[in-house]
Structure formats: structure tokens, C-alpha cells
LUMTI-317855 format. One record per atom (N, C-alpha, C): residue number from 1; x, y, z; atom name; residue in one letter. Coordinates in Angstrom, 3 decimals, padded with zeros to 6 digits. Each point is the difference from the previous one (the first is absolute). Example, Ala and Ser with C-alpha at 12.3 -4.5 7.8 and 13.67 -1.06 7.14 Angstrom:
BEGIN
num; east; north; up; atome; residu
1; 013.190; -005.690; 007.800; N; a
1; -000.890; 001.190; 000.000; CA; a
1; 000.900; 001.200; 000.000; C; a
2; -000.350; 001.050; -000.720; N; s
2; 000.820; 001.190; 000.060; CA; s
2; -000.770; 001.090; 000.730; C; s
END
This chain:
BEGIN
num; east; north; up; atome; residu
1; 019.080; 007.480; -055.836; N; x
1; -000.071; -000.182; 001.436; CA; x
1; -000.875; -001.212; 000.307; C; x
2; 000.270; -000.613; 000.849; N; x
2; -000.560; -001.398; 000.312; CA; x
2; -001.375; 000.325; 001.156; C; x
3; -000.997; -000.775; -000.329; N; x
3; -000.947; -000.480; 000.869; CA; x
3; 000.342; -000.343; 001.485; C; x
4; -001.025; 000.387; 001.122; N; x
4; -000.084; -000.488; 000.932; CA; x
4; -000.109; -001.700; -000.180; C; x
5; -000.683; -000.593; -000.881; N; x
5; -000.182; -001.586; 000.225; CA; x
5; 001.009; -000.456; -001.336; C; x
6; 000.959; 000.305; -000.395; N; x
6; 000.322; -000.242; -001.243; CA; x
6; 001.247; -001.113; 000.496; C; x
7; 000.305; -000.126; 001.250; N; x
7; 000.789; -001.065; 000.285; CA; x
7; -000.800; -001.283; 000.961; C; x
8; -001.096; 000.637; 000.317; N; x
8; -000.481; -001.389; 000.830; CA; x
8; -000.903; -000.395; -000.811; C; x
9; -000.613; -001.075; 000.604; N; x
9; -000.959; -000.951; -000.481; CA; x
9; -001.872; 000.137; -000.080; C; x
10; 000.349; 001.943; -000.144; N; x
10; -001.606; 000.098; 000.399; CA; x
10; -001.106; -000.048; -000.598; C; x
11; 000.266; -000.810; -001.546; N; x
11; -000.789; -000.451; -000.734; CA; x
11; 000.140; -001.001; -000.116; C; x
12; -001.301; -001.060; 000.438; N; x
12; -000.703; -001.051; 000.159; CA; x
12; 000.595; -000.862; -001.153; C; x
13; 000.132; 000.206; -000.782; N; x
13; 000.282; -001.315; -001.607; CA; x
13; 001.437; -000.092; -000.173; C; x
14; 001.243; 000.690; 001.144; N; x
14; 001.032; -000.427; 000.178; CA; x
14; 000.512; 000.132; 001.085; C; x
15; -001.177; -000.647; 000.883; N; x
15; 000.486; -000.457; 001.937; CA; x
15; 000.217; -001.321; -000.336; C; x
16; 000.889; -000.266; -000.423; N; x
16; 000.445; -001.426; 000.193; CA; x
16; 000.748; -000.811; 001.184; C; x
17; -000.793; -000.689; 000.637; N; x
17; 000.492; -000.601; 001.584; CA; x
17; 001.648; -000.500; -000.444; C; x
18; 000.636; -000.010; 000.941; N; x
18; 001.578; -000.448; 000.013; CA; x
18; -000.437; -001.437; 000.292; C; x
19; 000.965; -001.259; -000.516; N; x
19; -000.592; -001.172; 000.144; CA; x
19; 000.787; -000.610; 001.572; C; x
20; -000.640; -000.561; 000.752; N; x
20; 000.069; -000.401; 001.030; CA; x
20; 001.484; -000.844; -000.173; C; x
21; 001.071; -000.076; 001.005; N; x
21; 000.650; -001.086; -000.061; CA; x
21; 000.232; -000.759; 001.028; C; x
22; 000.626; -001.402; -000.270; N; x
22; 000.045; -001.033; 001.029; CA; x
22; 000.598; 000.553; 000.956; C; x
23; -000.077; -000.316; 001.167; N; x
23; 000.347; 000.624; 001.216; CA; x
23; 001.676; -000.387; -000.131; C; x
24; 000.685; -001.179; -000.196; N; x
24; 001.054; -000.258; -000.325; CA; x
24; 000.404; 000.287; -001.115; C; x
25; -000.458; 000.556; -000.670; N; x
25; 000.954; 000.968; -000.791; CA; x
25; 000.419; 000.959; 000.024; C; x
26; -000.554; 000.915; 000.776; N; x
26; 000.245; 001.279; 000.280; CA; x
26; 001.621; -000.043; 001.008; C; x
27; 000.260; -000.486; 000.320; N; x
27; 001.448; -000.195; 000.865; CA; x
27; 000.888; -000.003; -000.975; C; x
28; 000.379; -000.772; -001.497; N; x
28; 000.922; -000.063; -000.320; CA; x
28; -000.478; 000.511; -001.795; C; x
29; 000.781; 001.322; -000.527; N; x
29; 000.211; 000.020; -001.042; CA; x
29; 001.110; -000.087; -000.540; C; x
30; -000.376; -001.454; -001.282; N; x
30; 001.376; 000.013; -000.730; CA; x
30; 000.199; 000.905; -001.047; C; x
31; 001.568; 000.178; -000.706; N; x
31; 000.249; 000.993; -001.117; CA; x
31; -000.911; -000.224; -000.613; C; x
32; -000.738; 001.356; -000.745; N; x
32; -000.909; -000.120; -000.894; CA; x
32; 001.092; -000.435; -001.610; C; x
33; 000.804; 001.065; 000.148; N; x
33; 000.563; -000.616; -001.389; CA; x
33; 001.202; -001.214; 000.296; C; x
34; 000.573; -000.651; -001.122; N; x
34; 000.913; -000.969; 000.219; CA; x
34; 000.879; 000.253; -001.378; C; x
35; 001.371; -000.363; -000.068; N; x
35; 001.045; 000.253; -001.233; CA; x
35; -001.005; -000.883; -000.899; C; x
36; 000.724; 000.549; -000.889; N; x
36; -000.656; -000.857; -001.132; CA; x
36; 000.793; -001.078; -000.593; C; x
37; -000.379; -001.181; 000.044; N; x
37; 000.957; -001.584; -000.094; CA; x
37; -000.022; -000.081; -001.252; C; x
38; 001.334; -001.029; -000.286; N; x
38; 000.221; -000.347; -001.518; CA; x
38; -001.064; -000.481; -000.286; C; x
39; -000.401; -000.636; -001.621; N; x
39; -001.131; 000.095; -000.599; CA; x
39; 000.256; -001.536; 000.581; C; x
40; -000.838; -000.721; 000.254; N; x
40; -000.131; -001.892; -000.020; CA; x
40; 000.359; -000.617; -001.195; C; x
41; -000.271; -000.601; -000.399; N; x
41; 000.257; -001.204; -001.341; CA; x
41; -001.370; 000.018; -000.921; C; x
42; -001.178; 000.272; 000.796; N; x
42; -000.651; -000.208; -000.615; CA; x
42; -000.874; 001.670; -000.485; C; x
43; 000.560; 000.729; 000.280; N; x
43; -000.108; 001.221; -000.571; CA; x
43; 001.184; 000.999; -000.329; C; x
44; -000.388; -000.012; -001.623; N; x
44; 001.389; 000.529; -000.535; CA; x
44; -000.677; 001.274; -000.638; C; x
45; 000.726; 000.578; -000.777; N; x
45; -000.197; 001.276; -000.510; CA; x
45; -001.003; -000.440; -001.374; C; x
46; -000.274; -000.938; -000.458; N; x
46; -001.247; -000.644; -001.163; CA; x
46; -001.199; -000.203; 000.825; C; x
47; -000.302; -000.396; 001.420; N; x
47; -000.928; -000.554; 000.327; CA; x
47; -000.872; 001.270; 001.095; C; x
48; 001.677; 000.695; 000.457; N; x
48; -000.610; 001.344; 000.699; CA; x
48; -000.898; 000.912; -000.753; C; x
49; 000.181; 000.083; -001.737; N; x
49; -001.544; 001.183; -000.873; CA; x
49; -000.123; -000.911; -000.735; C; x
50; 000.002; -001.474; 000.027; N; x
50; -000.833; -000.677; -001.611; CA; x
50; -000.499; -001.247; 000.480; C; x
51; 000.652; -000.593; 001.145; N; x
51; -000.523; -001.700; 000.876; CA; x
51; -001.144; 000.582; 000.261; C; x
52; -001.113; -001.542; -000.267; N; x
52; -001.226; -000.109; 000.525; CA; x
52; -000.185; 000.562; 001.805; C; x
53; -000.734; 000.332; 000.540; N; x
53; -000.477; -000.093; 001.291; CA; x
53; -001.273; -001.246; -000.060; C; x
54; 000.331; -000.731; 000.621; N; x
54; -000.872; -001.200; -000.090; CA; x
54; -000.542; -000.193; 001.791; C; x
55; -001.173; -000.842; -000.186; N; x
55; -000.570; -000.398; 001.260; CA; x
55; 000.319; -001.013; 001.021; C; x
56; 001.369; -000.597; -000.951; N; x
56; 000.692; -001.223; 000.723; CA; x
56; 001.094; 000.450; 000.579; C; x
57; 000.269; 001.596; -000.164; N; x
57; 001.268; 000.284; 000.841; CA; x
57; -000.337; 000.679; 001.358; C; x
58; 000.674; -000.351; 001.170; N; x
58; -000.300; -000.244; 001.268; CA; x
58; 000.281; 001.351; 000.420; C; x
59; -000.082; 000.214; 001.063; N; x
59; 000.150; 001.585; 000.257; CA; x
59; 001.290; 000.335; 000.673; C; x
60; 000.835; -000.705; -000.299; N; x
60; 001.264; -000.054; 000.477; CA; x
60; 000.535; 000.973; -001.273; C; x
61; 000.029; -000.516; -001.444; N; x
61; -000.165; 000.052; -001.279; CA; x
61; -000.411; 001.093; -000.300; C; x
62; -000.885; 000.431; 000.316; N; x
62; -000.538; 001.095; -000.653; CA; x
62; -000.159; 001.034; 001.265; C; x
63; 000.312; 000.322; 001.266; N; x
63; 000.673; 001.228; 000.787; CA; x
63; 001.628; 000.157; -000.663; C; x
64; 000.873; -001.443; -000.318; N; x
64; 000.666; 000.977; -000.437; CA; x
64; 000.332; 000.312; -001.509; C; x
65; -001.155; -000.324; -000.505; N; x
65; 000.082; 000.757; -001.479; CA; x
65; -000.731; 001.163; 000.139; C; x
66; -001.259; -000.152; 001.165; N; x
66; -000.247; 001.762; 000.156; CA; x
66; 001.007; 001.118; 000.135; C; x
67; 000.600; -000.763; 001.706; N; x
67; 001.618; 000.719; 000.422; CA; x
67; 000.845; 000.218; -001.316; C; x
68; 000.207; -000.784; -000.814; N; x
68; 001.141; 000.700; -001.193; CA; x
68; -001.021; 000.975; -000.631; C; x
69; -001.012; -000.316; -000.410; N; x
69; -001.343; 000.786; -001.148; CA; x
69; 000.477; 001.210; 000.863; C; x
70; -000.086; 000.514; 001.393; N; x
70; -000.520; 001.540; 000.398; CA; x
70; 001.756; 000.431; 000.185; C; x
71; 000.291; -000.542; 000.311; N; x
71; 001.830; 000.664; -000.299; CA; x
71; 000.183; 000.086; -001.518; C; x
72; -000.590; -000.617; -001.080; N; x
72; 000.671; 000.865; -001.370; CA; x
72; -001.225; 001.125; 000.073; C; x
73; -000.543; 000.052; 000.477; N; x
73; -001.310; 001.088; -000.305; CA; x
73; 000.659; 001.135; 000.470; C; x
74; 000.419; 000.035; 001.501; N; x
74; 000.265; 000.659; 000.709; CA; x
74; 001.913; 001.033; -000.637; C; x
75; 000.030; -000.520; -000.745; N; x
75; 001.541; 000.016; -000.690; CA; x
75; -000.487; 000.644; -001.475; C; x
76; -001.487; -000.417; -000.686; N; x
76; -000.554; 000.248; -001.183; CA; x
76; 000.015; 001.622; -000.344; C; x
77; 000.721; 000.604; -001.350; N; x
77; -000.073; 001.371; -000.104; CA; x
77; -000.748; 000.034; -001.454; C; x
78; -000.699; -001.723; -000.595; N; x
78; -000.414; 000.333; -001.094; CA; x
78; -001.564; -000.322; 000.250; C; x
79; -001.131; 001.103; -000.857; N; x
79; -001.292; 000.324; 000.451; CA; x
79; -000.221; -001.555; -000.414; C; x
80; 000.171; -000.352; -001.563; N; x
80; -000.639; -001.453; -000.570; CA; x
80; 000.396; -001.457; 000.747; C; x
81; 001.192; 000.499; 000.545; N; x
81; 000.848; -001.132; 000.743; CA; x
81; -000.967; -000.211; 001.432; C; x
82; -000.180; 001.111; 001.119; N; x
82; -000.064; 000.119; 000.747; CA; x
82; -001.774; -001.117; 000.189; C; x
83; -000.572; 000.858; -001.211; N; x
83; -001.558; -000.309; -000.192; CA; x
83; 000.109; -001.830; 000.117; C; x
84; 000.798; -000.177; -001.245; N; x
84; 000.437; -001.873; 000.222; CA; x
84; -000.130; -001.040; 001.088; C; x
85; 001.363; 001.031; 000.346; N; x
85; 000.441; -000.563; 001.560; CA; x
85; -001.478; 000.133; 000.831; C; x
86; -000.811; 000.630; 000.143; N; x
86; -000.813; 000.242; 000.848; CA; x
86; -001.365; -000.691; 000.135; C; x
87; 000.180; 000.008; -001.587; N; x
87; -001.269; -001.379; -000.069; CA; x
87; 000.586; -001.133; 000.264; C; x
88; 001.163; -000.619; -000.147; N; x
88; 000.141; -001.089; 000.431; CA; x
88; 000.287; -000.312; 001.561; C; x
89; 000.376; 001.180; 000.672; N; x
89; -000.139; -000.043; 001.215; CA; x
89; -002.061; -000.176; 000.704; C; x
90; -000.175; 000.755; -001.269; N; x
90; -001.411; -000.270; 000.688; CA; x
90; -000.629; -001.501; 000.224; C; x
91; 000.445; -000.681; -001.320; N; x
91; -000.417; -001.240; -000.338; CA; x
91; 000.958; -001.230; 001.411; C; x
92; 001.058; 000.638; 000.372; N; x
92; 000.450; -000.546; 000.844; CA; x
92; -000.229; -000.544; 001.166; C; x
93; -000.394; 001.208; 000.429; N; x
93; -001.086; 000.715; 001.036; CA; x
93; -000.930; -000.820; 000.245; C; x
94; -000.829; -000.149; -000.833; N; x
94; -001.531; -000.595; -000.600; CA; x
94; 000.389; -001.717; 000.707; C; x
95; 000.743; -000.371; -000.965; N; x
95; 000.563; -001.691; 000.293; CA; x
95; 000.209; 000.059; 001.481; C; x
96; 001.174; 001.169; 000.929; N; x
96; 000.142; -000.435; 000.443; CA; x
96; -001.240; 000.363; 001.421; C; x
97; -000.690; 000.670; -000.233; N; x
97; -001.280; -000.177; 000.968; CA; x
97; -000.820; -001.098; 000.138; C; x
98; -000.085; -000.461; -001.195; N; x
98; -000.536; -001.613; -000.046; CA; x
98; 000.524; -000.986; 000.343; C; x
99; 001.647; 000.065; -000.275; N; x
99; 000.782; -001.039; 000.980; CA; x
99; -000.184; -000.024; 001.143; C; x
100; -000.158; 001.097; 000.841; N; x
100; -000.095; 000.596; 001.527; CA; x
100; -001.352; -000.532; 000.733; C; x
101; -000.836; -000.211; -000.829; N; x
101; -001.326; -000.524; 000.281; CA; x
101; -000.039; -001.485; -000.273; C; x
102; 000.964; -000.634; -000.150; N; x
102; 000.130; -001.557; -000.344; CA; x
102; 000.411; -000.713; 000.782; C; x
103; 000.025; -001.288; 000.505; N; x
103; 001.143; -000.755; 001.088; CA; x
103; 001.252; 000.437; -000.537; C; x
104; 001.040; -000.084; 001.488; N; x
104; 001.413; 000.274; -000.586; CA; x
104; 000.471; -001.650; -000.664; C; x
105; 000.548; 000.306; -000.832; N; x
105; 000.482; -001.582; -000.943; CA; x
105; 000.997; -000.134; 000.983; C; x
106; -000.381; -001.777; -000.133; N; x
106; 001.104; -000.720; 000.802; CA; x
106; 001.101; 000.103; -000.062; C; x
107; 000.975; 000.652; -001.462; N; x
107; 001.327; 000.350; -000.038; CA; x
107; 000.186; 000.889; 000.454; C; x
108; -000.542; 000.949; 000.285; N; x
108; 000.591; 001.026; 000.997; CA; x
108; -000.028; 000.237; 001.613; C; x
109; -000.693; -001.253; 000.253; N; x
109; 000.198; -000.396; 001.364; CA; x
109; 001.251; 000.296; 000.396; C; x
110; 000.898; -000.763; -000.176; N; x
110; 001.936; 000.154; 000.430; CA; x
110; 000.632; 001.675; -000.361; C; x
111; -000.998; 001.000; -000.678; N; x
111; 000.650; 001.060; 000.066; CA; x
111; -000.561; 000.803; 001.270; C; x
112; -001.192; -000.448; 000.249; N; x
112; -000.904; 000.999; 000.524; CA; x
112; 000.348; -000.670; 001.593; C; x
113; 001.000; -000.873; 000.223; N; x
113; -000.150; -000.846; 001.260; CA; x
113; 001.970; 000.123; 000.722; C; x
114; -000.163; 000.823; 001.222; N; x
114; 001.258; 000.132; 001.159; CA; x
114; -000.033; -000.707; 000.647; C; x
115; 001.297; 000.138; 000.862; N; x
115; -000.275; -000.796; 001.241; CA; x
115; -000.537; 000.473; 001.270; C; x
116; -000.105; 000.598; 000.022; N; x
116; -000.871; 001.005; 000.973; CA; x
116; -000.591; 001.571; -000.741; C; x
117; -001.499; -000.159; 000.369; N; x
117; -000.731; 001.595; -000.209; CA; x
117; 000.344; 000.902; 001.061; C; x
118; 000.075; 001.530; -000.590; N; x
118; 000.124; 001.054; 000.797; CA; x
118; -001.479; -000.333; 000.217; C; x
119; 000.200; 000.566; 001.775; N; x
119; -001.939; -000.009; 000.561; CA; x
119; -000.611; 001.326; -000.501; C; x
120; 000.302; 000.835; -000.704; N; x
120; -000.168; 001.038; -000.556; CA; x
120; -000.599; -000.002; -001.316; C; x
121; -000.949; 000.018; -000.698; N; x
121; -000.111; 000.323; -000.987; CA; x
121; 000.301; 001.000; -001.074; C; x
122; 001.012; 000.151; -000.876; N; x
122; 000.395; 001.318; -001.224; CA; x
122; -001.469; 000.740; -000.211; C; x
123; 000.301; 001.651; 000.013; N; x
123; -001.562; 000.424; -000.383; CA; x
123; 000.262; 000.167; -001.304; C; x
124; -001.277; -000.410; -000.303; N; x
124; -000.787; -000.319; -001.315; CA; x
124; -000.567; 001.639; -000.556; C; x
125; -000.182; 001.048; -000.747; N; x
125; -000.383; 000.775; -000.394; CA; x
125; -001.493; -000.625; -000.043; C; x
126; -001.169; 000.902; 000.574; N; x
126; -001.083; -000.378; -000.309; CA; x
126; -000.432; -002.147; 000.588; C; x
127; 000.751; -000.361; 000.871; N; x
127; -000.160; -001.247; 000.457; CA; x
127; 000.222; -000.893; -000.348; C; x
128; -000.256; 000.047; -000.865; N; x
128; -000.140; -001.248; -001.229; CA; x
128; 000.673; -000.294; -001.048; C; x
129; 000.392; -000.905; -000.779; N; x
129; 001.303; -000.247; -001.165; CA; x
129; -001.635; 000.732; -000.875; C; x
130; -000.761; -000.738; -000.673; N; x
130; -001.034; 000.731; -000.727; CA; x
130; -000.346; 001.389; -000.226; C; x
131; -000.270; 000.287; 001.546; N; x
131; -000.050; 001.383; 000.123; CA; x
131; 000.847; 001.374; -000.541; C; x
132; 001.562; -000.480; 000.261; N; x
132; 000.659; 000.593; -000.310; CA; x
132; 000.688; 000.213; -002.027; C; x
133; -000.273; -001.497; -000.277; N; x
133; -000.295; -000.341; -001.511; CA; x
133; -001.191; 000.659; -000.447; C; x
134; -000.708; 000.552; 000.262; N; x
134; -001.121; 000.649; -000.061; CA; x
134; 000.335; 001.637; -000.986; C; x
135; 000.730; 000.220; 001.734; N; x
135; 000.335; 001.468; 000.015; CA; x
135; 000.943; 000.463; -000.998; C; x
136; 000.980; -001.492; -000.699; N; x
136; 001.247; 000.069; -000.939; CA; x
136; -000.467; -000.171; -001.123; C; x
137; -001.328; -000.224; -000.197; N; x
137; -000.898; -000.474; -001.552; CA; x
137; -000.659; 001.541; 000.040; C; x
138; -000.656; 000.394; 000.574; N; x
138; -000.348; 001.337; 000.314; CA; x
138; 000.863; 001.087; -000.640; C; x
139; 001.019; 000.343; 000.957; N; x
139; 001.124; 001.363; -000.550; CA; x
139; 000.990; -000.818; -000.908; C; x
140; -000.210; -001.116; -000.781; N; x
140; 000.757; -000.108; -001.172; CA; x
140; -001.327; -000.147; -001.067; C; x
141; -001.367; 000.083; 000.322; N; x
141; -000.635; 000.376; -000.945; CA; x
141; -000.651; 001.590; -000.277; C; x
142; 000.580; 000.784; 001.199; N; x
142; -000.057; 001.584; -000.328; CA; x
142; 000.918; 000.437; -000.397; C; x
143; 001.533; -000.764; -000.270; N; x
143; 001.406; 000.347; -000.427; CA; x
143; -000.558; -000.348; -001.574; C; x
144; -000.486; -001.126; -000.465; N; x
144; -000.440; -000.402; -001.496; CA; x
144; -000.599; 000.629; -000.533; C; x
145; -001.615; 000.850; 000.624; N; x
145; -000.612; 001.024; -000.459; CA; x
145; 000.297; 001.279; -000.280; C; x
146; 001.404; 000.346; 000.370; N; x
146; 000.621; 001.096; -000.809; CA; x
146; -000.550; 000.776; 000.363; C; x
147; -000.782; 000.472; 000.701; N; x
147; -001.096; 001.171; 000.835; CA; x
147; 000.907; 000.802; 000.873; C; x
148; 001.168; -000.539; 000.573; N; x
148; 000.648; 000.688; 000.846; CA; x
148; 000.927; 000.614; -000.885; C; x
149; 000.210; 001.305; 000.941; N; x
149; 001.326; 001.081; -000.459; CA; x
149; 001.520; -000.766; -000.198; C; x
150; 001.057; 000.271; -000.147; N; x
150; 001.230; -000.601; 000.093; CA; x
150; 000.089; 000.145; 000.824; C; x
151; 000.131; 001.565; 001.129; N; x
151; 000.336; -000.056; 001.459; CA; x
151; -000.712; -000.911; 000.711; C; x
152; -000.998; -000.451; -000.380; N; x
152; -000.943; -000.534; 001.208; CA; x
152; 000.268; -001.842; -000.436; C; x
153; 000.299; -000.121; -001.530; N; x
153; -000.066; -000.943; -000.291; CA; x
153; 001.500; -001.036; 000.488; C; x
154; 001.157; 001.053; -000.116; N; x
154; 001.234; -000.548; 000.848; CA; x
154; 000.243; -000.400; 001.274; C; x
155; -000.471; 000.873; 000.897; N; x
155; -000.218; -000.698; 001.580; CA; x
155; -000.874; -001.286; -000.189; C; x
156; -000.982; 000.004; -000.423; N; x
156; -000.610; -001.361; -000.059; CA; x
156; 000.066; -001.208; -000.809; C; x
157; 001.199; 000.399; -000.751; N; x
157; 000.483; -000.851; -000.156; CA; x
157; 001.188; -000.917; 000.557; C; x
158; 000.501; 001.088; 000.985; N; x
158; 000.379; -000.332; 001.208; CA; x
158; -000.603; -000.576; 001.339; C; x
159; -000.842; 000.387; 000.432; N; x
159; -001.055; -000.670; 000.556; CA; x
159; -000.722; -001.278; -000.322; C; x
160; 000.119; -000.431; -001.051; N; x
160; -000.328; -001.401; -000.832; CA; x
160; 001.233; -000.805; 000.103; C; x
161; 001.029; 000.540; -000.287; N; x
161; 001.060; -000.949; 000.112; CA; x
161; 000.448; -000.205; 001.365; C; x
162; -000.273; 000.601; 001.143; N; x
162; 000.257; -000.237; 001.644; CA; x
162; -001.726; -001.253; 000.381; C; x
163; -000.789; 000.386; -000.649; N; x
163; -001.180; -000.735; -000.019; CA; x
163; 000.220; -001.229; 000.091; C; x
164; 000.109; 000.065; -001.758; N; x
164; 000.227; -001.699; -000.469; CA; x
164; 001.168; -000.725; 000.852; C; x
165; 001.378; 001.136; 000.002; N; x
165; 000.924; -001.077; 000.936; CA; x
165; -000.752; -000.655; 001.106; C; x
166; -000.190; 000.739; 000.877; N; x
166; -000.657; 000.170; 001.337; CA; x
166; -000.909; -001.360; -000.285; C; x
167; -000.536; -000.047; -000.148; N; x
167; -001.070; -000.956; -000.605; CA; x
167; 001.048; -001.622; -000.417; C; x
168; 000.786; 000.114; -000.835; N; x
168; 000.620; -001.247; -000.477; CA; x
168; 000.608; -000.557; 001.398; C; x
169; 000.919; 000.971; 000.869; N; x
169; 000.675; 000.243; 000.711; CA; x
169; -000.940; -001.157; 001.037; C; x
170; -001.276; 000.660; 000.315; N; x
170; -001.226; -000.450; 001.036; CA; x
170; -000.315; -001.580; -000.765; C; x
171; 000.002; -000.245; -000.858; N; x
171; -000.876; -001.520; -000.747; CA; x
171; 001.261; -000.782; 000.079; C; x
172; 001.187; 000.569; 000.122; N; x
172; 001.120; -001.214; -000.071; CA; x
172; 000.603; -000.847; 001.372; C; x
173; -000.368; 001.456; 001.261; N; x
173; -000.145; 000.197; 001.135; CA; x
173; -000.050; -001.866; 000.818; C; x
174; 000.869; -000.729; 000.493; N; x
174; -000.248; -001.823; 000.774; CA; x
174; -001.021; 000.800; 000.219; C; x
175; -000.708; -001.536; 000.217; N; x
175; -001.728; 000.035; 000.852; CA; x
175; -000.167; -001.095; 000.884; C; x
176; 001.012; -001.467; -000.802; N; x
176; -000.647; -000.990; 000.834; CA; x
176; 001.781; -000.331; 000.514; C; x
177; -000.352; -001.056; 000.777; N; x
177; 001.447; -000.945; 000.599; CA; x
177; -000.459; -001.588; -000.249; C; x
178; 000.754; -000.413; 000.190; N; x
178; 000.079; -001.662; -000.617; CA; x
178; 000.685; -000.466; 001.084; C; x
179; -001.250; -001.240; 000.726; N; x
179; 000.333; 000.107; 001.187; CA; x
179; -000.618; -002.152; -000.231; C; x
180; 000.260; -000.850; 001.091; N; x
180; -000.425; -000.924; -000.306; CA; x
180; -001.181; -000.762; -000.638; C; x
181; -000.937; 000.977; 000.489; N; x
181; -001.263; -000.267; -000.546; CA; x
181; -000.459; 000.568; -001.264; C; x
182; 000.852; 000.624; -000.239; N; x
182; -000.176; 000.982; -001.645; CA; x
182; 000.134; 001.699; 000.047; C; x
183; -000.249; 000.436; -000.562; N; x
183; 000.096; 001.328; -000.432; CA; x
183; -001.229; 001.162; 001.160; C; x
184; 000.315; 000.678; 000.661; N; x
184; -000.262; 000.457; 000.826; CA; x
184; -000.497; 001.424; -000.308; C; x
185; -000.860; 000.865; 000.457; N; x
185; -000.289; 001.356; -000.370; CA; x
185; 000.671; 000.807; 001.163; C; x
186; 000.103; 001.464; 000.459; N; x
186; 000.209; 000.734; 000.559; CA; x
186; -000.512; -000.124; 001.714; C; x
187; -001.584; -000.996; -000.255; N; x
187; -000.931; -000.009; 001.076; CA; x
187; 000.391; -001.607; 000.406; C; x
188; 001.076; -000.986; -000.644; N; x
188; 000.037; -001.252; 000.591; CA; x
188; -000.923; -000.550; -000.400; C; x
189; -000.869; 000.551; -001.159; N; x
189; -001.153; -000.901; -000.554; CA; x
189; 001.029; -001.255; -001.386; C; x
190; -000.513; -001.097; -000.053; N; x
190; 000.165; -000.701; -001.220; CA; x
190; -000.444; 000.611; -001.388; C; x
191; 001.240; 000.023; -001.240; N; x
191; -000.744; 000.103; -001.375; CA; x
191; 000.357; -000.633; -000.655; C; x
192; -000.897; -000.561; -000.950; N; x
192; 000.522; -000.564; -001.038; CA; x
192; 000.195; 000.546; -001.221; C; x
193; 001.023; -000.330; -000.998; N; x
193; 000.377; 000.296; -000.941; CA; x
193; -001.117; -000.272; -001.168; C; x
194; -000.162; 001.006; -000.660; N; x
194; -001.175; -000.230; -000.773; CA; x
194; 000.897; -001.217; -001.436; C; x
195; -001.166; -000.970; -000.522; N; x
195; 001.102; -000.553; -001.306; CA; x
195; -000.885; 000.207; -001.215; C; x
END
């Protein structure tokens, strides 16, 4: 039989505040999950469990080698396989939080750039591209620790793979327009392309 407090938050060391979000985000949520796209050129079935993860690949690159990493996971029925897959999703992860914290490279200017922005901002899980990379380094490093049950460990591994989409989905998201004077943000501010 369950506790009076056994569903709320009435112990202090797991009241964790909900994270605030942008006021324009809250109007529009996009699909958390998205189909899953053919593999690119530059990730094949050798590079998806044996290619380096390196610091020179942009985060274009490595959301969607996460995005493929948590769809074979999510598909994974072998314990040694699964463990694999999971560290390298972690390591993915890792890179790609550090990309996220970097200027966006000037080649991906022309992906990240429409001809017109929705005045709306997509909500962000937790606000932030970081934030939410956070939360996907997190429950794919309690999926690695093997600590969880199978029942408990299958939904969340479902929950990781709506995550990470959600997340790739949000970082691929236009930001700027290309307008005479150059590359434009959401606010009509000028940016430049980092080189």
C-alpha cells in the first residue's frame, strides 16, 4: 500500500524546480518524435559502432548519429549489443554538448537559414538546446548503469529516443534569414558566421 507522500515531492532532496520557459515557446510545440531518415553518406553501418566521434564534427553530425545511435538502441534485444550502442551514444552526447556550446560554423549557416521565421519559437524541453542534451546524457547514462529493471528500463528507453529526437529536431530548427545586410537572428539582430 502506498504512502500519503509517496507521489509528491515532499522530500526536500527531490523538489526539483520545473525549468522556466521562454515565454515564446510555450505557444508552439513541435513533434517530439520525427521518422527516422535514411542514414547520410557519411554515416554508414562501420562508422555507426566503430567511426571515431571526433571534436571536429559539427552538431549537425553528431544529432544525427545520436538520432540513428538511440533508434538501434531502442530496436536493441541484445544485453552486450545494447551496452555498446549506449556508450557510444553516450560519447555522442558528450561531443555533442560541446558542439552546442561553440559558435555555430559558418557552413551551417545556409541550413539553419529560411526565408521567413515563424514569430513563434519551437519549445525546447527544459529551454535550452544544452539543457535538454543534459537531460539525454543523464537517462542514457542511467540506461548504461544497468541499475534499472527491464520494465522500467524499456519505457526509458523510449523516453530517450523521443528526447534525443526532440532535441535534434530543436538544433536543426532555421534561426536566421539572409537578408541584405547578412544573416539575421529571430530578434532582427545581425550575426556573423563564426570562421
Amino acid at each position: 500500500m502506498a504512502t500519503a507522500n509517496s507521489n509528491t515531492y515532499a522530500r526536500p532532496e527531490f523538489d526539483y524546480p520545473f525549468p522556466k520557459l521562454h515565454p515564446r515557446n510555450t505557444a508552439r510545440l513541435s513533434a517530439v518524435s520525427s521518422p527516422v531518415q535514411p542514414m547520410p553518406d557519411f554515416l554508414n553501418e562501420t562508422t555507426l559502432r566503430e567511426g571515431a566521434i571526433t571534436s571536429e564534427m559539427d552538431f549537425f553530425h553528431l544529432a544525427t548519429l545520436s538520432e540513428k545511435l538511440v533508434s538501434e538502441l531502442l530496436e536493441c534485444h541484445d544485453d552486450s549489443l545494447f551496452l555498446a550502442l549506449a556508450g557510444r551514444l553516450a560519447c555522442a552526447l558528450d561531443a555533442l554538448s560541446a558542439a552546442l556550446e561553440r559558435p555555430i560554423p559558418a557552413h551551417l549557416y545556409p541550413s539553419l537559414t529560411a526565408s521567413e521565421l515563424s514569430p513563434e519559437l519551437p519549445l525546447c524541453l527544459g529551454s535550452e538546446e544544452p539543457i535538454l542534451a543534459g537531460y539525454c546524457r543523464a537517462l542514457n547514462m542511467a540506461l548504461l548503469s544497468r541499475a534499472l529493471t527491464p520494465e522500467l528500463a524499456k519505457p526509458l528507453t523510449g523516453l530517450l529516443f523521443d528526447l534525443v529526437c526532440h532535441l535534434c529536431d530543436f538544433i536543426k530548427e532555421p534561426c536566421f534569414v539572409l537578408t541584405e545586410r547578412g544573416y539575421e537572428d529571430c530578434t532582427g539582430q545581425l550575426v556573423h558566421p563564426a570562421h
